[in-house]
N, CA, C, O and CB atoms as a CASP TS submission, in Angstrom:
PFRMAT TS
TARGET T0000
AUTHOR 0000-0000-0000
METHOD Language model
MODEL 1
PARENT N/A
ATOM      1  N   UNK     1       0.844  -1.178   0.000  1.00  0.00           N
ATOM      2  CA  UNK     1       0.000   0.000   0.000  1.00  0.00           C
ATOM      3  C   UNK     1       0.891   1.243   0.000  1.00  0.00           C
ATOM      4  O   UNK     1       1.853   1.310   0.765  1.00  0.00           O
ATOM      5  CB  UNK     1      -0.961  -0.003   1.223  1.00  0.00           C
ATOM      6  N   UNK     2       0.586   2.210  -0.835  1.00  0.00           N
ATOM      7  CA  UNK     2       1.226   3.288  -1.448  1.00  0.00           C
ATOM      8  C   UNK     2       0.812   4.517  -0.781  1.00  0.00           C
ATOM      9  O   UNK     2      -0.299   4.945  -1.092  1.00  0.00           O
ATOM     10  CB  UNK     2       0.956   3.337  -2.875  1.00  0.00           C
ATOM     11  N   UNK     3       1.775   5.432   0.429  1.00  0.00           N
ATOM     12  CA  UNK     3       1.172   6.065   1.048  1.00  0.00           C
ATOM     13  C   UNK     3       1.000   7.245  -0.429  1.00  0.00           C
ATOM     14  O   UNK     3       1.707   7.436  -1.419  1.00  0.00           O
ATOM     15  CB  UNK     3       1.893   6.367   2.551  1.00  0.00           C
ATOM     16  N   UNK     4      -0.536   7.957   0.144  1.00  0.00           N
ATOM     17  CA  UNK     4      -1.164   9.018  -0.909  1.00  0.00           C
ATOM     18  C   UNK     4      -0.622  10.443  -0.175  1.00  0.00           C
ATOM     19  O   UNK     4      -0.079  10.559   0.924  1.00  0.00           O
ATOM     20  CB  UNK     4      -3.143   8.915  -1.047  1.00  0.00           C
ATOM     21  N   UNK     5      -0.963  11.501  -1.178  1.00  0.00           N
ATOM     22  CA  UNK     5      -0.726  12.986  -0.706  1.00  0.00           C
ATOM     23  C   UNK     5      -1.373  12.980   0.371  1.00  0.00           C
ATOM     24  O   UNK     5      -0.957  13.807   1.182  1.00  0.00           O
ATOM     25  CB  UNK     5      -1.174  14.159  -1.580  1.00  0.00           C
ATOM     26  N   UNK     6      -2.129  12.443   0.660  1.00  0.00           N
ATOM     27  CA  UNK     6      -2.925  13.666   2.254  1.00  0.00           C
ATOM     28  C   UNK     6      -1.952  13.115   3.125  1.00  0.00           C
ATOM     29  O   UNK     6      -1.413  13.882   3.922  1.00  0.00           O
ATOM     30  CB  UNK     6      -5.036  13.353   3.127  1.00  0.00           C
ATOM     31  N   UNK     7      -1.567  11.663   3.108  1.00  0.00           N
ATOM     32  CA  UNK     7      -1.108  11.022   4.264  1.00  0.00           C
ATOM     33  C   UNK     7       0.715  11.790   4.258  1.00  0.00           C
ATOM     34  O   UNK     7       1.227  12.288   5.261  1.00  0.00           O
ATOM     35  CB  UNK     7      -1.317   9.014   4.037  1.00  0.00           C
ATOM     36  N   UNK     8       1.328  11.701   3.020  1.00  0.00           N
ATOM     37  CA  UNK     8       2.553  12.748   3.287  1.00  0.00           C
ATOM     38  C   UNK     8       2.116  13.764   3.952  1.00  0.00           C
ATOM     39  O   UNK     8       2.495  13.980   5.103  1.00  0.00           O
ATOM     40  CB  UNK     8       3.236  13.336   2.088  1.00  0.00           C
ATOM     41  N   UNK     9       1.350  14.447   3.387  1.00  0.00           N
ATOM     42  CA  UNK     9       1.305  16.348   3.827  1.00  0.00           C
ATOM     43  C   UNK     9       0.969  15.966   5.549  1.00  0.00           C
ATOM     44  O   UNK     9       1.641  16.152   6.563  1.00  0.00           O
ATOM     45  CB  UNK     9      -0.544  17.673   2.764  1.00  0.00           C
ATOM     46  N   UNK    10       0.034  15.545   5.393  1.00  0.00           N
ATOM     47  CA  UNK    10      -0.091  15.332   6.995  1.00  0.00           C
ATOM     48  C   UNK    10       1.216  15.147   8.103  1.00  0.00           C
ATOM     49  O   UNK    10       1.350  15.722   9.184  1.00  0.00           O
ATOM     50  CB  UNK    10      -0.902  14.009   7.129  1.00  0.00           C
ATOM     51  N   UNK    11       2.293  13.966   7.340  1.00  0.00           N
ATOM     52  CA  UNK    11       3.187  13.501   8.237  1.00  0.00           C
ATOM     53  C   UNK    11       4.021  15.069   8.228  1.00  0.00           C
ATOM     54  O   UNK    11       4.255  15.649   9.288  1.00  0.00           O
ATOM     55  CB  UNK    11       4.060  11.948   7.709  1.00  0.00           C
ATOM     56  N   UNK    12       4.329  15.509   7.195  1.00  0.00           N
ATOM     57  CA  UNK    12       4.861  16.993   7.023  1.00  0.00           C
ATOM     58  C   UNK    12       4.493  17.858   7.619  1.00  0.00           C
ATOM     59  O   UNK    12       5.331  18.608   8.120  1.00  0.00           O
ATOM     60  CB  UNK    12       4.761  17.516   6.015  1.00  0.00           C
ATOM     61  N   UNK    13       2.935  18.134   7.830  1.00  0.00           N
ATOM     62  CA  UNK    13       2.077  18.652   8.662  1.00  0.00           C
ATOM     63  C   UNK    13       2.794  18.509  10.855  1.00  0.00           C
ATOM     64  O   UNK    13       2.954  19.258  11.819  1.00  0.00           O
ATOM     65  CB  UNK    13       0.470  17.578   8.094  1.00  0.00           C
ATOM     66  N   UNK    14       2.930  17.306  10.556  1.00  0.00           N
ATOM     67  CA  UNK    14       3.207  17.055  12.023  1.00  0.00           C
ATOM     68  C   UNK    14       4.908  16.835  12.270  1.00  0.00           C
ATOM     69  O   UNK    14       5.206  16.393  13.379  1.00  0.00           O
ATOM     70  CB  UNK    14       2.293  15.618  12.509  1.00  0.00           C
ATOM     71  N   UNK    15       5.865  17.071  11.456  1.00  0.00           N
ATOM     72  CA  UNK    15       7.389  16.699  11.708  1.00  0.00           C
ATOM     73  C   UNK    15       7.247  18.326  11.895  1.00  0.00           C
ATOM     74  O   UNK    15       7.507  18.819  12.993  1.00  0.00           O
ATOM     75  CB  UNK    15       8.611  15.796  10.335  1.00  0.00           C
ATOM     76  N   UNK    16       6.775  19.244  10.657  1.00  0.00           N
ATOM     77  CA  UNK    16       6.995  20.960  10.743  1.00  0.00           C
ATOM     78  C   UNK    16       6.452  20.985  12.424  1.00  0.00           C
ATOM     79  O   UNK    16       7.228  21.579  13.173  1.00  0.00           O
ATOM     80  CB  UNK    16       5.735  22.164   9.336  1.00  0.00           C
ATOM     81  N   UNK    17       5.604  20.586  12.866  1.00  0.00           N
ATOM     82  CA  UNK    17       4.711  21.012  13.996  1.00  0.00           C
ATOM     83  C   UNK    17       5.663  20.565  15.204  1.00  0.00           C
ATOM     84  O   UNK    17       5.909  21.446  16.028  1.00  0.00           O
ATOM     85  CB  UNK    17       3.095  20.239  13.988  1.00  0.00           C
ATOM     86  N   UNK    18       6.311  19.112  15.436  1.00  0.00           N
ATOM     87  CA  UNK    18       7.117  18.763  16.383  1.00  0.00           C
ATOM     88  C   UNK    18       8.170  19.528  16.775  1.00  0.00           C
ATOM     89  O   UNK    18       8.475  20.205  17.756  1.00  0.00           O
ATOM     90  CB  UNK    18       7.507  17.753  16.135  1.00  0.00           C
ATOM     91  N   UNK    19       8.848  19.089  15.254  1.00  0.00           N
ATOM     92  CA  UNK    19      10.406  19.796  15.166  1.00  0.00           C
ATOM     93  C   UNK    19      10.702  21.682  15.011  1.00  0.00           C
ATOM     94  O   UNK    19      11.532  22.489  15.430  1.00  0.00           O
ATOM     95  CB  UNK    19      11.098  19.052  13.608  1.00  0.00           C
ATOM     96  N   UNK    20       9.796  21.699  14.382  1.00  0.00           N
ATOM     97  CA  UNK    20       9.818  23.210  14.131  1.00  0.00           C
ATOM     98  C   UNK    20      10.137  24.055  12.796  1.00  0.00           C
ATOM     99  O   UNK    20      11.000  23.270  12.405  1.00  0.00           O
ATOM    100  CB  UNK    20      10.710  23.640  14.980  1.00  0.00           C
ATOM    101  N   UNK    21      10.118  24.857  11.980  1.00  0.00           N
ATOM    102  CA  UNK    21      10.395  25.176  10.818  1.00  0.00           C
ATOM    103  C   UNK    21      11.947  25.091  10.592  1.00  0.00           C
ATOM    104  O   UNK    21      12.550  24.568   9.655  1.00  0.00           O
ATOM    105  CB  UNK    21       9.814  26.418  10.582  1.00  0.00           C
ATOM    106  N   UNK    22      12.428  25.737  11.690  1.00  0.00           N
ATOM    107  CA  UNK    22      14.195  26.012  11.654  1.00  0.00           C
ATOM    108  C   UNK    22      14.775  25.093  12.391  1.00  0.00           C
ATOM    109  O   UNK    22      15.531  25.525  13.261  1.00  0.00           O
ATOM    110  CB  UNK    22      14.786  27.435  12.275  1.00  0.00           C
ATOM    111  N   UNK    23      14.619  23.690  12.286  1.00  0.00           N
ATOM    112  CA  UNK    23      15.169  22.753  12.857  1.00  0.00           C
ATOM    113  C   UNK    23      15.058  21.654  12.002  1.00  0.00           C
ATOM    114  O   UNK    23      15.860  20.743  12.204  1.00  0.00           O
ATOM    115  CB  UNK    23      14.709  22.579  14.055  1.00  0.00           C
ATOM    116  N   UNK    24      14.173  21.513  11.006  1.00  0.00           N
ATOM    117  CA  UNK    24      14.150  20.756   9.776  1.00  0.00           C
ATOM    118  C   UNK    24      15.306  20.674   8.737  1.00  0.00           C
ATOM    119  O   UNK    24      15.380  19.668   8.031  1.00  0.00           O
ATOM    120  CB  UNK    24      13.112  21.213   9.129  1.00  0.00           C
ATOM    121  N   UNK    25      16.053  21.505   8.629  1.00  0.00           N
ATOM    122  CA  UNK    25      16.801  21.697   7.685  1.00  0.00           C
ATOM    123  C   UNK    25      18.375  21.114   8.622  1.00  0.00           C
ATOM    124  O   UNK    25      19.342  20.866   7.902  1.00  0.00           O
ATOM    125  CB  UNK    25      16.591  23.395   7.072  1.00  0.00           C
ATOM    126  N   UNK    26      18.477  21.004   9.532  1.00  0.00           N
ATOM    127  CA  UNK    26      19.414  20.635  10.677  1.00  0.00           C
ATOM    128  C   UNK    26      18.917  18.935  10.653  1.00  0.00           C
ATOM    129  O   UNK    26      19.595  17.908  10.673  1.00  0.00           O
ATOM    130  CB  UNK    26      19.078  21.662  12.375  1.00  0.00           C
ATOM    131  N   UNK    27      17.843  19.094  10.616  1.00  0.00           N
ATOM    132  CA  UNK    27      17.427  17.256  10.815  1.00  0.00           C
ATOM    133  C   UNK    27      17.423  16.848   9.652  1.00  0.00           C
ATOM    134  O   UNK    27      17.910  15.717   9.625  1.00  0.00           O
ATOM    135  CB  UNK    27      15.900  16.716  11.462  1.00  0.00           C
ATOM    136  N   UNK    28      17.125  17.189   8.694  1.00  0.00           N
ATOM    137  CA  UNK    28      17.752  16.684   6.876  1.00  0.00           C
ATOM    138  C   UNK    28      19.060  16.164   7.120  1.00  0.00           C
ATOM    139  O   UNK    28      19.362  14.979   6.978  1.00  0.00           O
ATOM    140  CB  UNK    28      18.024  18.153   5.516  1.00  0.00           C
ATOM    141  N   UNK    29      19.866  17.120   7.509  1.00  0.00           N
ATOM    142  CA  UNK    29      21.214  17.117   6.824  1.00  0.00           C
ATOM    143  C   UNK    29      22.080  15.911   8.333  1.00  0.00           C
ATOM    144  O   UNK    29      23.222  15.452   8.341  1.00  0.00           O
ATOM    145  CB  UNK    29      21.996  19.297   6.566  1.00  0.00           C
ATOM    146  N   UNK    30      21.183  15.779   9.188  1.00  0.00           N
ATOM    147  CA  UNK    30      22.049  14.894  10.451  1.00  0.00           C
ATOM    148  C   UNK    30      21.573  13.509   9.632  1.00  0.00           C
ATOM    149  O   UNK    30      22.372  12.585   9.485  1.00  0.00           O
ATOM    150  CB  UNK    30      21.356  15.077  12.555  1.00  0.00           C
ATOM    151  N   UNK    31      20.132  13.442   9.085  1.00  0.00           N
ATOM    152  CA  UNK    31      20.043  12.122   8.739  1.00  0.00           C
ATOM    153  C   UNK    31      20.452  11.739   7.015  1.00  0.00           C
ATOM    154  O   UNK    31      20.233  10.651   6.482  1.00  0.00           O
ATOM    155  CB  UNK    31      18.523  11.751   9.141  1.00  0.00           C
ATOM    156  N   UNK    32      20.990  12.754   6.457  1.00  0.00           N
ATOM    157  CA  UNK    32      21.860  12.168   5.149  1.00  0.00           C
ATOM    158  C   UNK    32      22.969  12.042   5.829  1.00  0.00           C
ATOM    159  O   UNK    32      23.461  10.959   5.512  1.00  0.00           O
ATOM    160  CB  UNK    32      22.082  13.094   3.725  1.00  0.00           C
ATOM    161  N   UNK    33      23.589  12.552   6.558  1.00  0.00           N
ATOM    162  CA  UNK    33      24.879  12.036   7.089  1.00  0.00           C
ATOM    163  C   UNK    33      25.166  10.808   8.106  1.00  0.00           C
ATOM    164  O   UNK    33      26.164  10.357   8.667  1.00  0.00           O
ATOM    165  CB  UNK    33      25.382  13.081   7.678  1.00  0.00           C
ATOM    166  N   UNK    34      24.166  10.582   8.070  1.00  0.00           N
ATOM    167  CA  UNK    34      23.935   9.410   8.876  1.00  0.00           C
ATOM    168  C   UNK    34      23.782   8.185   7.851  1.00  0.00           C
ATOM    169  O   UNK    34      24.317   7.086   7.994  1.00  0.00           O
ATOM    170  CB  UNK    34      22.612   9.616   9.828  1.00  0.00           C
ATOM    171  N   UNK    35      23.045   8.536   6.907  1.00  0.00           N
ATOM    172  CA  UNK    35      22.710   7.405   5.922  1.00  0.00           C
ATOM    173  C   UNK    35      24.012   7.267   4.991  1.00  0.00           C
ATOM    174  O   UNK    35      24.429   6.112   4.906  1.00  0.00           O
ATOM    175  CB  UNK    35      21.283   7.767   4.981  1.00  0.00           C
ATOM    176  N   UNK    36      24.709   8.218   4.297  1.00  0.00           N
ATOM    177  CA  UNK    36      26.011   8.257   4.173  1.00  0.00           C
ATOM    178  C   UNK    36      26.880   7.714   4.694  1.00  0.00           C
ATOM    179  O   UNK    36      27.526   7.028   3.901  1.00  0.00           O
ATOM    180  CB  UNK    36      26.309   9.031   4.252  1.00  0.00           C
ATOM    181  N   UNK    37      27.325   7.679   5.976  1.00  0.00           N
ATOM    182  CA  UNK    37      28.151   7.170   7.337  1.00  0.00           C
ATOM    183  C   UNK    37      27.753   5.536   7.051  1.00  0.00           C
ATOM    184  O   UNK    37      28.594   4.885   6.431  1.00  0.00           O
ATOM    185  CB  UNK    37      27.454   7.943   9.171  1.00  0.00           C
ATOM    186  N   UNK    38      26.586   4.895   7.449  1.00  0.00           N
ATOM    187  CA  UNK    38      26.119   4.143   7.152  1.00  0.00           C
ATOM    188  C   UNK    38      26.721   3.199   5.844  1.00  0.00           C
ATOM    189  O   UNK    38      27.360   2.164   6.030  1.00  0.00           O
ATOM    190  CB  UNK    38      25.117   4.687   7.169  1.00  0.00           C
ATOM    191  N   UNK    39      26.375   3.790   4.409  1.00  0.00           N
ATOM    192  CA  UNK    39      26.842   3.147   3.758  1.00  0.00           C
ATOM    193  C   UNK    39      28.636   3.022   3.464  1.00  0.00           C
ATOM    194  O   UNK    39      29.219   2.000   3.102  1.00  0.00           O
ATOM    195  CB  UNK    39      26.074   3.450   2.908  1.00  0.00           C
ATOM    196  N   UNK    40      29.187   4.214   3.708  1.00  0.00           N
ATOM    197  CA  UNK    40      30.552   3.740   3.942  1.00  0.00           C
ATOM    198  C   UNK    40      30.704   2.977   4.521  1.00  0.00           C
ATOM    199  O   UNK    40      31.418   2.058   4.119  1.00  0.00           O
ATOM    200  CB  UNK    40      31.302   4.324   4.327  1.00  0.00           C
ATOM    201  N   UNK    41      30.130   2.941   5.752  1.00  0.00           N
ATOM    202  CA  UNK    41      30.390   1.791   6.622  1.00  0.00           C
ATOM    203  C   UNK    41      30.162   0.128   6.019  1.00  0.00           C
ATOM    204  O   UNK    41      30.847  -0.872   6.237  1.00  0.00           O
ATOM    205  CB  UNK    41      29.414   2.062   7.848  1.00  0.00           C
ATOM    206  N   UNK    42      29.160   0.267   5.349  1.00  0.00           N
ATOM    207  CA  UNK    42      28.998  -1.105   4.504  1.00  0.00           C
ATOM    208  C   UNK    42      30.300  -1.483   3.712  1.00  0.00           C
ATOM    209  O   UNK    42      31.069  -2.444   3.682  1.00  0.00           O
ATOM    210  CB  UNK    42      27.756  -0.965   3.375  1.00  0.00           C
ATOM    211  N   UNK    43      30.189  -0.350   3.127  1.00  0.00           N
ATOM    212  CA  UNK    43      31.763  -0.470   2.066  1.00  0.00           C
ATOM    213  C   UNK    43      32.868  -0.970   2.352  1.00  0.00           C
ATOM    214  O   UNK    43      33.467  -1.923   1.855  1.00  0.00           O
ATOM    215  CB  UNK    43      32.388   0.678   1.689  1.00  0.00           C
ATOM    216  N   UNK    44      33.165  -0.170   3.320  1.00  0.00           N
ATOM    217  CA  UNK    44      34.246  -0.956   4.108  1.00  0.00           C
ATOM    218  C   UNK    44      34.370  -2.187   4.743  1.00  0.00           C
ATOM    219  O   UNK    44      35.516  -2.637   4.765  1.00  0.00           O
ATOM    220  CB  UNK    44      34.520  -0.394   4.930  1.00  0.00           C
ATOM    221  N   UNK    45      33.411  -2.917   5.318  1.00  0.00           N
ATOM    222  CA  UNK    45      32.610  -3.804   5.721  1.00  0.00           C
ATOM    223  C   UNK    45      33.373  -5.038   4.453  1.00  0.00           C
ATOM    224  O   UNK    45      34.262  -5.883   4.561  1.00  0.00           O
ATOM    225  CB  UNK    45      30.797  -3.229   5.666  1.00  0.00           C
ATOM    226  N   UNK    46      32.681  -4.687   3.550  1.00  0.00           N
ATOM    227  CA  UNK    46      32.602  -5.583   2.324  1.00  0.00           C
ATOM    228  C   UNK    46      34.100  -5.662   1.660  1.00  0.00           C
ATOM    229  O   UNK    46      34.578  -6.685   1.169  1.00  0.00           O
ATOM    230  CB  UNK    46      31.458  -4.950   1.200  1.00  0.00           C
ATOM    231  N   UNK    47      34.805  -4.272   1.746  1.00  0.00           N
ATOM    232  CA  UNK    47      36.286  -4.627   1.145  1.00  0.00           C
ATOM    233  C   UNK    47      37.033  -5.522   2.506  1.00  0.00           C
ATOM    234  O   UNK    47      38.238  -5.772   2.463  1.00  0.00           O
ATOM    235  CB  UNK    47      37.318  -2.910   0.686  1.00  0.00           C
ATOM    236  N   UNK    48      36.476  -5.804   3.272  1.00  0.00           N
ATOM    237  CA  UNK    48      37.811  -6.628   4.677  1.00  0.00           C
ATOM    238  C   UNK    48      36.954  -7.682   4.690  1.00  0.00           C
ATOM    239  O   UNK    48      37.403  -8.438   5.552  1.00  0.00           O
ATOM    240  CB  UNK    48      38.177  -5.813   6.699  1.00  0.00           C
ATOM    241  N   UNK    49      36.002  -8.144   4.233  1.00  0.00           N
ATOM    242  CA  UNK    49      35.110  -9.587   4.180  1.00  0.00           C
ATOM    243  C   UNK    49      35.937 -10.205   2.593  1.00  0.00           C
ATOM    244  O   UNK    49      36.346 -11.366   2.557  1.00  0.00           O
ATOM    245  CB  UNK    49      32.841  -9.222   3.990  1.00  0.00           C
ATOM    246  N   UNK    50      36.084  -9.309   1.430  1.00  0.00           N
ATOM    247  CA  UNK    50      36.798  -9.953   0.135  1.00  0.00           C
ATOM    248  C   UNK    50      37.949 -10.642   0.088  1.00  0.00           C
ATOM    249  O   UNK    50      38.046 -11.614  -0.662  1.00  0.00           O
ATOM    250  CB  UNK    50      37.084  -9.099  -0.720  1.00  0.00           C
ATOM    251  N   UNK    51      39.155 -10.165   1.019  1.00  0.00           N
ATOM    252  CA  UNK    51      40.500 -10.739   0.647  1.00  0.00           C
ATOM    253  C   UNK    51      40.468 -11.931   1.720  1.00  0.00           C
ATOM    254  O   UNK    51      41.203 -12.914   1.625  1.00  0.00           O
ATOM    255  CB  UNK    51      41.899  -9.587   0.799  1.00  0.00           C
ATOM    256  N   UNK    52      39.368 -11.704   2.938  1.00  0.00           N
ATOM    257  CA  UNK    52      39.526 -13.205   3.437  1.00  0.00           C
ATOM    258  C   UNK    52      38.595 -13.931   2.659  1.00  0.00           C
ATOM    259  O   UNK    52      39.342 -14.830   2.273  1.00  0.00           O
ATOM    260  CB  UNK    52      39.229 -13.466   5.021  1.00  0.00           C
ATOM    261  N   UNK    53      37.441 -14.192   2.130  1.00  0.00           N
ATOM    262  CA  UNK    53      36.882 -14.797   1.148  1.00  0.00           C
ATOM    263  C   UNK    53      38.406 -15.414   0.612  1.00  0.00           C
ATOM    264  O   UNK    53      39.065 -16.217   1.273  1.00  0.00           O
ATOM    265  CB  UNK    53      35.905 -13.761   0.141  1.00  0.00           C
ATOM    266  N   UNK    54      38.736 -14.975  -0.458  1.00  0.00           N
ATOM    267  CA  UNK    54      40.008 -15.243  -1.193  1.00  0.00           C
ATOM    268  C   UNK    54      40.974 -15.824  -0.576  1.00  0.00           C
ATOM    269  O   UNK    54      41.648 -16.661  -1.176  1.00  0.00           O
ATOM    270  CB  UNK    54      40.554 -14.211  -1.665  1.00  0.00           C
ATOM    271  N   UNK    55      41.206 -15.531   0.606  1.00  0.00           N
ATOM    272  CA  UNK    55      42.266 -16.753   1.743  1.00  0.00           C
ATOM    273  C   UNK    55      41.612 -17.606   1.915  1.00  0.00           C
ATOM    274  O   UNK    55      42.149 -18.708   1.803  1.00  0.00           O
ATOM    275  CB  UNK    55      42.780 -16.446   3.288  1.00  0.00           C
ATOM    276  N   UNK    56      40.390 -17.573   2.212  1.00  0.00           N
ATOM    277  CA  UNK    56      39.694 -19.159   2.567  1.00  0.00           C
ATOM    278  C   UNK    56      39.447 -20.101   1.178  1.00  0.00           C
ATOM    279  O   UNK    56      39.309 -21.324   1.197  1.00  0.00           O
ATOM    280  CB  UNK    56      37.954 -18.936   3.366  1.00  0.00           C
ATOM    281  N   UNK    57      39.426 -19.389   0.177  1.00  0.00           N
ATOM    282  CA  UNK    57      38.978 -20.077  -1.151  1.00  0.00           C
ATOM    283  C   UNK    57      40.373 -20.862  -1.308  1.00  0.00           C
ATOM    284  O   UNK    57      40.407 -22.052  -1.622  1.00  0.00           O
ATOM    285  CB  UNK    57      38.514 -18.922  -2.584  1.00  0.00           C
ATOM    286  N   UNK    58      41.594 -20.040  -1.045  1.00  0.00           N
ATOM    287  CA  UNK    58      43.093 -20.811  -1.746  1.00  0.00           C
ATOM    288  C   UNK    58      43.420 -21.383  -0.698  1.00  0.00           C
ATOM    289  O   UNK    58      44.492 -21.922  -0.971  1.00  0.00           O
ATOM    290  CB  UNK    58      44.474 -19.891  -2.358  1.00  0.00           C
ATOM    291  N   UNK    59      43.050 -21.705   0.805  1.00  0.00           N
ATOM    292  CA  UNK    59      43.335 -22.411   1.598  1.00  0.00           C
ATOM    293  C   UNK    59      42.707 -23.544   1.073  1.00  0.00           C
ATOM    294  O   UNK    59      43.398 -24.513   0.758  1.00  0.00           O
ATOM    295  CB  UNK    59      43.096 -21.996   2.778  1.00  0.00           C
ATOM    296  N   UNK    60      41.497 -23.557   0.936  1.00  0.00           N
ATOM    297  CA  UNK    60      40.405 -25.160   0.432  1.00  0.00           C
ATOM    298  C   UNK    60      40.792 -25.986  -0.739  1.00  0.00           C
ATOM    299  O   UNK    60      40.522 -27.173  -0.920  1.00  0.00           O
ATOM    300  CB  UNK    60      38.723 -24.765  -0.108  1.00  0.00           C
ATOM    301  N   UNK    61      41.602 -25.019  -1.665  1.00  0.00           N
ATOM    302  CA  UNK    61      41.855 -25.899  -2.847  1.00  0.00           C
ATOM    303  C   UNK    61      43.386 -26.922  -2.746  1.00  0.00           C
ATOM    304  O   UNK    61      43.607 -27.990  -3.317  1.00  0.00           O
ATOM    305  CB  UNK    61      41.929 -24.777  -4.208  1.00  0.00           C
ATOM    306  N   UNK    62      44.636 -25.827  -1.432  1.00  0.00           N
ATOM    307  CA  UNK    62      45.414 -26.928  -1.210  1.00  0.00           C
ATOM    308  C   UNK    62      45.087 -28.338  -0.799  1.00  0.00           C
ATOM    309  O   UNK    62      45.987 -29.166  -0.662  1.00  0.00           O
ATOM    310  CB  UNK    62      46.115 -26.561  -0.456  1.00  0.00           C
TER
END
């Protein structure tokens, strides 16, 4: 189920209302940097999981 316009504007309606007009633009930018942070973090994650992959593969074939 596909949220519709009223149900955005509304949630918009109530983040402007919580957070405040001038605190939105501060909470954008903490949670792209967060989601950013995040995927580096994967990245890196995944390049130190590859070269042992590759040690365990040429260990199995001796």
């Amino acid at each position: 189920m596909k949220p519709g316009m009223i149900e955005l504007l509304v949630v918009l309606l109530i983040v402007v209302v919580i957070f405040g007009p001038t605190q939105i633009p501060k909470l954008t930018k903490m949670i792209g940097k967060s989601i950013k942070n995040l995927r580096a973090g994967m990245a890196e994650d995944e390049e130190e999981e590859a070269p042992k992959a590759k040690k365990k593969d040429a260990a199995e074939e001796e």
